[in-house]
N, C-alpha and C positions, 0 to 999 in steps of 0.2 A: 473520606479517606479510605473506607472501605472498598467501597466502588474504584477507586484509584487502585488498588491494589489486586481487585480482582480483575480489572482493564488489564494489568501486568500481567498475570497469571494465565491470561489468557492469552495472551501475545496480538491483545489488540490495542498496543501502544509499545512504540518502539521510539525511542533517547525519544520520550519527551513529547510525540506526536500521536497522536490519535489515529493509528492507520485503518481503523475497522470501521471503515465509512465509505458509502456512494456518494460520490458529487454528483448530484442530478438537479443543483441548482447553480447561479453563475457563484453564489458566493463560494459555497463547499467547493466548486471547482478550479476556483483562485488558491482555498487554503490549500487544494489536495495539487496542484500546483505546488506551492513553495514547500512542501511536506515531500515530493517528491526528489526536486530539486536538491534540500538538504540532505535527505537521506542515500542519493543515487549520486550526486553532483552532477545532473544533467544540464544542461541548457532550458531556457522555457519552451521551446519549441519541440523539442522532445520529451518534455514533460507532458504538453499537452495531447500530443499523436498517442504515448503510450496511455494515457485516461481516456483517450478515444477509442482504442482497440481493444483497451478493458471494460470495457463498457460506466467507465467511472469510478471502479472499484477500487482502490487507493493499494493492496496488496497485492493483486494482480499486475496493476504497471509497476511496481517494485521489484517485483519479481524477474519482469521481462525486462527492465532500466540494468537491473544488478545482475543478473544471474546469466542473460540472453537468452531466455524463453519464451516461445510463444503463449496464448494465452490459456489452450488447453493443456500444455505444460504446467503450467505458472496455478492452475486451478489442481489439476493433480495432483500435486505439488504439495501443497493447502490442507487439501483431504490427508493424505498419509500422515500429515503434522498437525490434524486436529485444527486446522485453519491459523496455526502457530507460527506468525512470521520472522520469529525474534530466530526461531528453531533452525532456518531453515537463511540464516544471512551469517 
């Protein structure tokens, strides 16, 4: 529970998903798929170009699905907010 809490506090969990993750396997890259999906209401085909141009990063194509930012945007972005993406949606 604590770790739950401190995933919050960090804003490395947004409604419920764990966005402070690389998909650098097929699995992670399925969840970080439907994680994007939910949170952006992309399409899957869009889900998966924007974790291809982020290199995986699950906050990074979020950024760019939500916001319209490329991904040195989307990384800047990150840094001013403490890597806080709840901060910055």
């Amino acid at each position: 529970m604590i770790s739950t809490l401190v995933a919050l506090r960090l804003g490395h969990a947004v409604r419920g998903h764990m966005v402070n993750m690389v998909a650098d396997n097929k699995k992670l890259r399925q969840r970080a798929q439907r994680i994007l999906q939910d949170l952006t209401g992309c399409d899957p085909d869009s889900a998966v170009r924007a974790l291809e141009e982020a290199g995986g990063r699950v906050k990074i194509a979020v950024l760019m699905l939500r916001e319209g930012l490329d991904v040195n945007a989307a990384e800047n972005a990150l840094i001013l907010h403490n890597g806080d993406l709840r901060a910055l949606l």
